[in-house]
LUMVOLUM-402867 format. One record per residue (C-alpha): x, y, z. Coordinates in Angstrom, 2 decimals. Example, Ala and Ser with C-alpha at 12.3 -4.5 7.8 and 13.67 -1.06 7.14 Angstrom:
2
[[12.30; -4.50; 7.80]]
[[13.67; -1.06; 7.14]]
***
This chain:
336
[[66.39; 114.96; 131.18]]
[[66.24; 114.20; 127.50]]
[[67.69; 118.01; 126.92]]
[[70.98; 117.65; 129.35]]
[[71.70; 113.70; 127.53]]
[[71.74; 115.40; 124.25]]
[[74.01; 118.19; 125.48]]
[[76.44; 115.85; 127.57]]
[[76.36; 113.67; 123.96]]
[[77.68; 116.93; 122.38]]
[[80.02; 118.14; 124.43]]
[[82.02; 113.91; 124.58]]
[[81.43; 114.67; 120.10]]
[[83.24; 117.58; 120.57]]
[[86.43; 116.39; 122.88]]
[[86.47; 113.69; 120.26]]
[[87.47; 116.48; 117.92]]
[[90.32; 117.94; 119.95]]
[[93.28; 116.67; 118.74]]
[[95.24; 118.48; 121.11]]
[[93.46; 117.19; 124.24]]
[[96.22; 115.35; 126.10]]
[[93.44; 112.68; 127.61]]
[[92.40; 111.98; 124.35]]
[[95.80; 110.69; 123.26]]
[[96.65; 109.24; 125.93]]
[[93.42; 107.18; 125.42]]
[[94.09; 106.44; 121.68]]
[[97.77; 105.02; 123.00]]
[[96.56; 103.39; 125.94]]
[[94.29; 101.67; 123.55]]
[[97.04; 100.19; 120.72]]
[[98.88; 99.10; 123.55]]
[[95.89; 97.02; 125.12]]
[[94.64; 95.72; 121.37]]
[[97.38; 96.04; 118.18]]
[[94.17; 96.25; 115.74]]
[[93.45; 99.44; 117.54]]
[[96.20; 101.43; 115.49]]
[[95.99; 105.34; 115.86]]
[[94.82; 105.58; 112.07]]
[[91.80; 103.36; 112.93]]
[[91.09; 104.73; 116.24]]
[[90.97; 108.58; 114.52]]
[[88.36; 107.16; 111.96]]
[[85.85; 105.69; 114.65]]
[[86.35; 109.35; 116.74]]
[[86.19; 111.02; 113.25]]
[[83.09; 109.07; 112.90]]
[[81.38; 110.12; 116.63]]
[[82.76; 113.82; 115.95]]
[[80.87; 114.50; 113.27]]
[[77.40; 112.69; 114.53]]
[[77.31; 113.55; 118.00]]
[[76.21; 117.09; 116.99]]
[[73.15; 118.79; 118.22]]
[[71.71; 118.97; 114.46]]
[[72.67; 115.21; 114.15]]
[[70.52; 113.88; 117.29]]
[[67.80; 115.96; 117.26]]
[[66.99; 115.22; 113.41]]
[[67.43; 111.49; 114.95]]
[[64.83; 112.28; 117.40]]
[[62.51; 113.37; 115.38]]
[[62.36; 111.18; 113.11]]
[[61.83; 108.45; 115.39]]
[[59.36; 110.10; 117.45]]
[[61.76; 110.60; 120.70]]
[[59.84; 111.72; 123.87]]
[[60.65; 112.29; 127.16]]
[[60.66; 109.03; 129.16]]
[[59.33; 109.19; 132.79]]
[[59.53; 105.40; 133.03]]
[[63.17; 104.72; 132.72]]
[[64.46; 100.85; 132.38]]
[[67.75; 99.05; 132.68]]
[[69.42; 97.91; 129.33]]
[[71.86; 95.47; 129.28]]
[[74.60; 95.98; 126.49]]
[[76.64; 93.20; 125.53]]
[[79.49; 94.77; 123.75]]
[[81.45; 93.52; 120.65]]
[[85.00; 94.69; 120.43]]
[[85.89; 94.61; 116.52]]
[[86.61; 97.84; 115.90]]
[[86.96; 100.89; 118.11]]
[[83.89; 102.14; 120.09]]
[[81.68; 100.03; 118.02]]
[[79.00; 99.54; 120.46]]
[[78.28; 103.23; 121.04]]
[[75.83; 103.32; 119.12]]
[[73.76; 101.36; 120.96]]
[[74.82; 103.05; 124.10]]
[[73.43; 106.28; 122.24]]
[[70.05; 104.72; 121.13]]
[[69.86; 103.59; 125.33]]
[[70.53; 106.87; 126.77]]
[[68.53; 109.14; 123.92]]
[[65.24; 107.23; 124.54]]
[[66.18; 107.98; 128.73]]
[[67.03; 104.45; 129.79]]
[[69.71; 103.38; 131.50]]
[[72.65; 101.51; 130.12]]
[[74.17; 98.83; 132.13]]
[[77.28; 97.59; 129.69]]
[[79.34; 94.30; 129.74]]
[[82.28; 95.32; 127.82]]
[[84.61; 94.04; 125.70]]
[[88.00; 92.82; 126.90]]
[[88.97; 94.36; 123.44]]
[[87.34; 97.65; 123.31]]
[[87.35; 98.63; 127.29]]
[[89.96; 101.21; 126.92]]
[[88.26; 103.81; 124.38]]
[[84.82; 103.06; 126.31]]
[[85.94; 103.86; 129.29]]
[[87.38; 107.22; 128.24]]
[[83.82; 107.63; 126.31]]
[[81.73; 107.02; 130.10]]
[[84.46; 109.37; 131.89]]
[[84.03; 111.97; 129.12]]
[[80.06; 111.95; 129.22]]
[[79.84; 111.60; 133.42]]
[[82.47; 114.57; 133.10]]
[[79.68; 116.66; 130.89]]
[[77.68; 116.13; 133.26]]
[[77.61; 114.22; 136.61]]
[[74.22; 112.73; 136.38]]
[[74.76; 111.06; 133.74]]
[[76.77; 108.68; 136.01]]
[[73.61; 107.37; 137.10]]
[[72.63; 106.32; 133.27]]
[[75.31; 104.86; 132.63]]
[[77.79; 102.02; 134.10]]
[[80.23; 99.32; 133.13]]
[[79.42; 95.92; 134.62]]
[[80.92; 92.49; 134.91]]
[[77.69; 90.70; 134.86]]
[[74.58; 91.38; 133.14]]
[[71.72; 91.15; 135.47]]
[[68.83; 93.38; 137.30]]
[[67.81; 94.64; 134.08]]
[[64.70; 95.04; 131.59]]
[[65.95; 94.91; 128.14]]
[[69.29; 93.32; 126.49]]
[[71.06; 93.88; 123.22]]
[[74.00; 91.65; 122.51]]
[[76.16; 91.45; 120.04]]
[[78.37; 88.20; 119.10]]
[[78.98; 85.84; 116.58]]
[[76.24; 82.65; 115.06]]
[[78.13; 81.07; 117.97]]
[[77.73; 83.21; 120.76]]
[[74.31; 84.08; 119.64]]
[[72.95; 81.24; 120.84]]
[[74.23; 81.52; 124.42]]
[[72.53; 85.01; 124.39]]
[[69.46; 83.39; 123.86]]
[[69.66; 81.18; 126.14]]
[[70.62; 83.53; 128.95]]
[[68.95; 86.83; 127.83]]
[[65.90; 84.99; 125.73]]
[[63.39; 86.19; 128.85]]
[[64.24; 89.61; 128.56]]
[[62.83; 91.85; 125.55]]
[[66.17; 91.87; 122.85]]
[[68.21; 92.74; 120.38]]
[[70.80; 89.41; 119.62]]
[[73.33; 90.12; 117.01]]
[[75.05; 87.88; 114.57]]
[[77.48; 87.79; 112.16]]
[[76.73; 89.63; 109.07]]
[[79.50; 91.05; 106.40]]
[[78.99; 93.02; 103.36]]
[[79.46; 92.98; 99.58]]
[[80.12; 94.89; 96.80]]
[[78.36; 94.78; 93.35]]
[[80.33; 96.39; 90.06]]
[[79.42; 97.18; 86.67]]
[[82.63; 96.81; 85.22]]
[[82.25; 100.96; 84.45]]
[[83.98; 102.29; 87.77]]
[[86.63; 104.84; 87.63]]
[[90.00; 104.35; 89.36]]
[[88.84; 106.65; 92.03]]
[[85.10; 104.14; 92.48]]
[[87.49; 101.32; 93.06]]
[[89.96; 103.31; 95.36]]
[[86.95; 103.89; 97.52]]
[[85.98; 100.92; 97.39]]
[[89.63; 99.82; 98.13]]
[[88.68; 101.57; 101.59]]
[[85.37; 99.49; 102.21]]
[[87.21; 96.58; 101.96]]
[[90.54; 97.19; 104.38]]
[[89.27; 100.22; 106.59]]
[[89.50; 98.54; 110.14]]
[[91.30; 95.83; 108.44]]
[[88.33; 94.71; 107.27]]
[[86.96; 93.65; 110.70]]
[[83.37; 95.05; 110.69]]
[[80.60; 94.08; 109.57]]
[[80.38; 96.67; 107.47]]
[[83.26; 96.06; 105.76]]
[[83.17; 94.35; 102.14]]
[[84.15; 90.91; 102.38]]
[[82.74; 89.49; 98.77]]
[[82.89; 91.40; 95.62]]
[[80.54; 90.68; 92.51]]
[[81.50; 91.78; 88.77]]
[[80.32; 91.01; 85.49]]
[[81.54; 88.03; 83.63]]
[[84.84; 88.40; 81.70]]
[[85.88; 91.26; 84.23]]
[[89.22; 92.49; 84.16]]
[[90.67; 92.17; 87.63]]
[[93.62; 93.67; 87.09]]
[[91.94; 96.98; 86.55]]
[[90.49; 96.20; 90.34]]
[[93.84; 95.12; 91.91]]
[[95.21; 98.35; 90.76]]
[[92.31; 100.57; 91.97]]
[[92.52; 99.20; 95.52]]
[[96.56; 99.13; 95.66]]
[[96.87; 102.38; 97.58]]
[[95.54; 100.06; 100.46]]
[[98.68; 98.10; 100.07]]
[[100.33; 99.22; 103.27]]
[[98.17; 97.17; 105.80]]
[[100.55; 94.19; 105.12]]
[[102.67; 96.17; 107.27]]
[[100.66; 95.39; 110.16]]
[[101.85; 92.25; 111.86]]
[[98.42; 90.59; 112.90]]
[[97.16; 91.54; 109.87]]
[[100.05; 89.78; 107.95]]
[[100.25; 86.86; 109.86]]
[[96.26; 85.83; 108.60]]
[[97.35; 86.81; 104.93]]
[[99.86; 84.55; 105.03]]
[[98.02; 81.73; 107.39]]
[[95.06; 81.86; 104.33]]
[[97.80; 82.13; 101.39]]
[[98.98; 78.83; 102.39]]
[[95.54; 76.88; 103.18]]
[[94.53; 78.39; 99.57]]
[[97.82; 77.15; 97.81]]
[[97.45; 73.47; 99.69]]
[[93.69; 73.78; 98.46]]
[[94.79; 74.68; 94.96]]
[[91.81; 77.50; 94.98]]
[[91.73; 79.06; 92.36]]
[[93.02; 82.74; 93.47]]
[[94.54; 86.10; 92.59]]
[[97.66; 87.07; 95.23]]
[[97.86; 91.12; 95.57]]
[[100.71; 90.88; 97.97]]
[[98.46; 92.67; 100.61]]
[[95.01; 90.55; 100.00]]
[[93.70; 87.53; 98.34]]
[[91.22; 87.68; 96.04]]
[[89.13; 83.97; 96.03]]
[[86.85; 82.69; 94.10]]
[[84.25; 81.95; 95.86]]
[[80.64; 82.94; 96.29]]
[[80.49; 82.51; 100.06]]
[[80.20; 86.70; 101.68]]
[[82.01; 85.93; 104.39]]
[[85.65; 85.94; 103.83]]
[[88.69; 85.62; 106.66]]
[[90.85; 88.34; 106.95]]
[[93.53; 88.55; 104.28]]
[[90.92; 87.21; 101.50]]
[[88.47; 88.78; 99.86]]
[[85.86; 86.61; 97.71]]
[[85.38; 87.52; 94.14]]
[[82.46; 86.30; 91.82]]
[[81.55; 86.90; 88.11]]
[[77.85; 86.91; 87.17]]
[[75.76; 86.52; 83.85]]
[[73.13; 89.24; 84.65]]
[[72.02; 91.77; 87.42]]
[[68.88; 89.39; 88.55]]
[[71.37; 86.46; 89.02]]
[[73.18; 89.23; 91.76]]
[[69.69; 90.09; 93.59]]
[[68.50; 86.86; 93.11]]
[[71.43; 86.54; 95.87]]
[[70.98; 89.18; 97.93]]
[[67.64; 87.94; 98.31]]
[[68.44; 84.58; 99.28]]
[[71.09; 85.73; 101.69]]
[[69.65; 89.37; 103.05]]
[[70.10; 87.42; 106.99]]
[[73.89; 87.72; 106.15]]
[[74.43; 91.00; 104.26]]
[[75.12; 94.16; 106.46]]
[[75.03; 96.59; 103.58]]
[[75.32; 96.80; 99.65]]
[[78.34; 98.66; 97.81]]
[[77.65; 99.39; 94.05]]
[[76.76; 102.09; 91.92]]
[[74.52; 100.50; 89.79]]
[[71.05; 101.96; 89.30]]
[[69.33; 98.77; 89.57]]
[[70.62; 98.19; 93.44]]
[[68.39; 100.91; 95.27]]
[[69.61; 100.18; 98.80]]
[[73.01; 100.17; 97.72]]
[[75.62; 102.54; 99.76]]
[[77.65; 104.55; 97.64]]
[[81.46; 103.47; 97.19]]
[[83.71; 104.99; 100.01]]
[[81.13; 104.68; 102.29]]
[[80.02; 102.27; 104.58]]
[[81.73; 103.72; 107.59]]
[[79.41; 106.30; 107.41]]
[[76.46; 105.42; 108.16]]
[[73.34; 107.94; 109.07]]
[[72.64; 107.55; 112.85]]
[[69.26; 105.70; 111.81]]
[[70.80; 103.15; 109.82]]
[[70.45; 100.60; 112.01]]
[[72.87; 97.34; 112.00]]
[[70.99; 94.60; 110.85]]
[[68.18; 96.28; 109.83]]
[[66.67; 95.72; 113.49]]
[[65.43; 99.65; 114.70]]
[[67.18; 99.56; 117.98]]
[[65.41; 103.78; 118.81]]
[[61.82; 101.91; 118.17]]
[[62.62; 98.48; 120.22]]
[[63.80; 100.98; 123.02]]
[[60.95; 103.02; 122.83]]
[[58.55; 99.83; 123.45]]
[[59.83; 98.44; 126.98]]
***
């Protein structure tokens, strides 16, 4: 069965390349008008994204690597979707059906639309794969869970799920280390870490690190071509919610007119702000990242001395076994 989930996978990667399938934008529209983060520009990156991994190269390198077998022992997995950015639990809904489970999925109030065109895409590929897939209101009858959420909601999942075998998500954000050497371009790309998806997943940069003395002008410049999200109501409405809590605060801050740069060595940063930190020395920075690795989805820099770093322009790419978190979903799967 392994064969015909690999080929339904393809064929759903390559509708999400047809730009002139009618169902396709009807989903993408159906979508912005059920959740105004969902614009059409964001939607086309996350079916960019699935286009160009859901390949039959792409998954069977995947399998390989991780040892994929055919499973004559199928389980239930319950998926407890987050709805952030588009379709951004399908990759757990991959890792399920690769290793031959089944997928039962709670999803999203945010994210149903696009995942429900994904299920009616892959049961279209193939009509079996109805019975690997469903969407469910409840999570129950099942083997395994993975659920993602915030610190808060993490700790209901334990409560409720913590009998089952799992994968509980929390919040994590990401950060970006410079030299003070990057080119306008480095920064433009980086310029798209930080505001791609408005800066709503986890991999998205949220805290920036530089070198002491840095000239942040040189930075607000090389992420200005970003400038147009202020455009976007909800997204204008927390820049201007933060700009005010910051000015009552007296924080010390630099105003972009599309972001706020803070200082402030928390990673996590609200929408709108980004935090900004100067350091004395590269082993102050990993010193950090050390101390705070439970928090940090993924490292932007191109400094030689940050091995694990992703490069600049980036971190919506990930390989297919890059896992979030760190947390091998293909080997907890392959354990039940």
């Amino acid at each position: 069965m392994t064969e015909e989930i690999v080929k339904a996978l393809v064929k759903v990667g390559r509708s999400f390349g047809n730009k002139d399938n009618a169902q396709l934008q009807q989903a993408m529209e159906s979508a912005w008008a059920h959740n105004k983060w969902f614009t059409a520009e964001n939607v086309q990156l996350a079916l960019d994204y699935w286009h160009s991994k859901l390949t039959a190269e792409n998954l069977q390198k995947w399998m390989e690597r991780e040892g994929v077998a055919e499973n004559t022992a199928a389980k239930t997995v319950g998926i407890v979707a987050a709805g952030n950015i588009p379709m951004v639990s399908l990759h757990d809904v991959v890792c399920v059906l690769l290793t031959g489970n089944r997928v039962n999925i709670k999803l999203s109030s945010d994210d149903e639309v696009l995942m429900k065109f994904f299920i009616r895409l892959l049961v279209n590929a193939n009509p079996l794969m109805g019975q690997y897939i469903q969407a469910v209101d409840k999570i129950e009858n099942i083997d395994a869970v993975i659920a993602t959420g915030s610190n808060n909601t993490a700790r209901y999942f334990q409560y409720y799920f913590g009998k089952y075998p799992n994968i509980i998500r929390k919040n994590r954000n990401s950060i970006a280390v410079l030299t003070g050497n990057e080119t306008p371009e480095t920064l433009h790309k980086i310029g798209f870490d930080i505001t791609s998806y408005f800066g709503k997943g986890c991999r998205n940069v949220t805290q920036v690190w530089a070198p002491e003395g840095y000239n942040w002008e040189k930075f607000i410049v090389g992420i200005s071509g970003y400038n147009d999200i202020i455009n976007h109501n909800k997204y204008a409405n927390n820049y201007t919610y933060h700009k005010a809590i910051i000015l009552m605060n007296l924080d010390k801050h630099l105003d972009t007119g599309f972001i706020l740069l803070r200082n402030d060595r928390k990673i996590y940063s609200p929408l709108g702000v980004l935090n900004y930190t100067e350091y004395k020395d590269m082993g102050e920075v990993k010193e950090f990242i050390a101390h705070n690795a439970d928090n940090i989805q993924c490292i932007v820099s191109e400094s030689p001395g940050l091995l694990e770093a992703v490069k600049p322009g980036n971190t919506q790419n990930p390989e297919l076994w890059e896992y979030a978190d760190g947390v091998n979903t293909i080997k907890f799967l392959k354990g039940l």
